[in-house]
N, C-alpha and C positions, 0 to 999 in steps of 0.2 A: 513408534509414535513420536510425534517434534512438539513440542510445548512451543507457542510465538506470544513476545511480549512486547506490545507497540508502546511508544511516547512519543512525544514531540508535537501533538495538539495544542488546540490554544484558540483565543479570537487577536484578530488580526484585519486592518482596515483595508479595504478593497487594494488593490497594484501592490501589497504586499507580498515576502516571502515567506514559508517555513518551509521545515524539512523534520517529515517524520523517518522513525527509526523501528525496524521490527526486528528483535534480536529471536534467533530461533535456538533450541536445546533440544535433546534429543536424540535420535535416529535420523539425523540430518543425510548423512550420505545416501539416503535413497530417495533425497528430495528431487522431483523431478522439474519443479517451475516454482516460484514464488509469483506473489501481486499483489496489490491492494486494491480492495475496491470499495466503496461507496456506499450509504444509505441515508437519503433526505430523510425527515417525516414523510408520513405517506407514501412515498413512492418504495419502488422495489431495490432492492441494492442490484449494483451496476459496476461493473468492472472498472478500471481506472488506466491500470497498469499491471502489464506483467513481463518479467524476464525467468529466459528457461539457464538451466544447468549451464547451458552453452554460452549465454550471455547474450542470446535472442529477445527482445524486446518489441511491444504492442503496446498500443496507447488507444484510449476512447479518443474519438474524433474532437471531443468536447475540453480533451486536457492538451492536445499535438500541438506541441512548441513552446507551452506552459511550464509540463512539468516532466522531469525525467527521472527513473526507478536505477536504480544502480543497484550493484552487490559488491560488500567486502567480503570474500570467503575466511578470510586469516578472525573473522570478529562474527563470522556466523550471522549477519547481519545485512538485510536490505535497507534503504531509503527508499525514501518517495521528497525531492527538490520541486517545490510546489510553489514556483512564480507567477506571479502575478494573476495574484490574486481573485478572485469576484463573487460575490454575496450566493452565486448560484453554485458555487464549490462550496457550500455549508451543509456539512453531514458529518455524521459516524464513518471515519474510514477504518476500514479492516485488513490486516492482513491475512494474506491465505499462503497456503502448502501445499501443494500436491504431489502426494506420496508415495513411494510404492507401484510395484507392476499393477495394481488394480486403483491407480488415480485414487486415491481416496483424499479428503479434502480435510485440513487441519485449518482453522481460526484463532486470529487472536481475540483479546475481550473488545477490542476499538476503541478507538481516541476522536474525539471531538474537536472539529474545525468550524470555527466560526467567523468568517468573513461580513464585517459590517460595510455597510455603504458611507 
């Protein structure tokens, strides 16, 4: 099992940076992909970013050239570097795990980004 524990939310005015942090514990070594993704109000949560074991990396169309997902393995720890900004990147992001020959899917509790105009 991998416990993940995000910070680094916050409200932040639009052409803004932050950079969240998912540090993960656990049964790490069977991690097969980490990512973060998303959920407005309303709407359905939505991928963001993800990078595999390998250092493979996919982005939503909506964040490409914005923001970029890295991994330090020495700290057990993804980022998500989330430039510039805008009011429509305002959501609950999550980190996720996926674990295990049987994909199973680990969460962290989510951190709140609030991009004002």
């Amino acid at each position: 099992q991998v416990r993940l524990v995000e910070s680094g939310g916050g409200l932040v005015q639009a052409g803004r940076s932050l950079r969240l942090s998912c540090a993960a514990s656990g049964s790490i070594f069977s991690i097969n992909s980490m990512g973060w993704y998303r959920q407005a109000p309303g709407k359905q949560r939505e991928l963001v970013a993800t990078i595999t074991n390998g250092g493979s990396t996919n982005y939503a169309d909506s964040v490409k050239g914005r923001f970029t997902i890295s991994i330090d393995n020495a700290k057990n720890t993804v980022y998500l570097q989330m430039n510039s900004l805008k009011p429509e990147d305002t959501a609950v992001y999550y980190c996720n795990a996926d674990w295990g020959l049987g994909a199973e899917d680990y969460w962290g509790q989510g951190t709140q980004v609030t991009v004002s105009s």
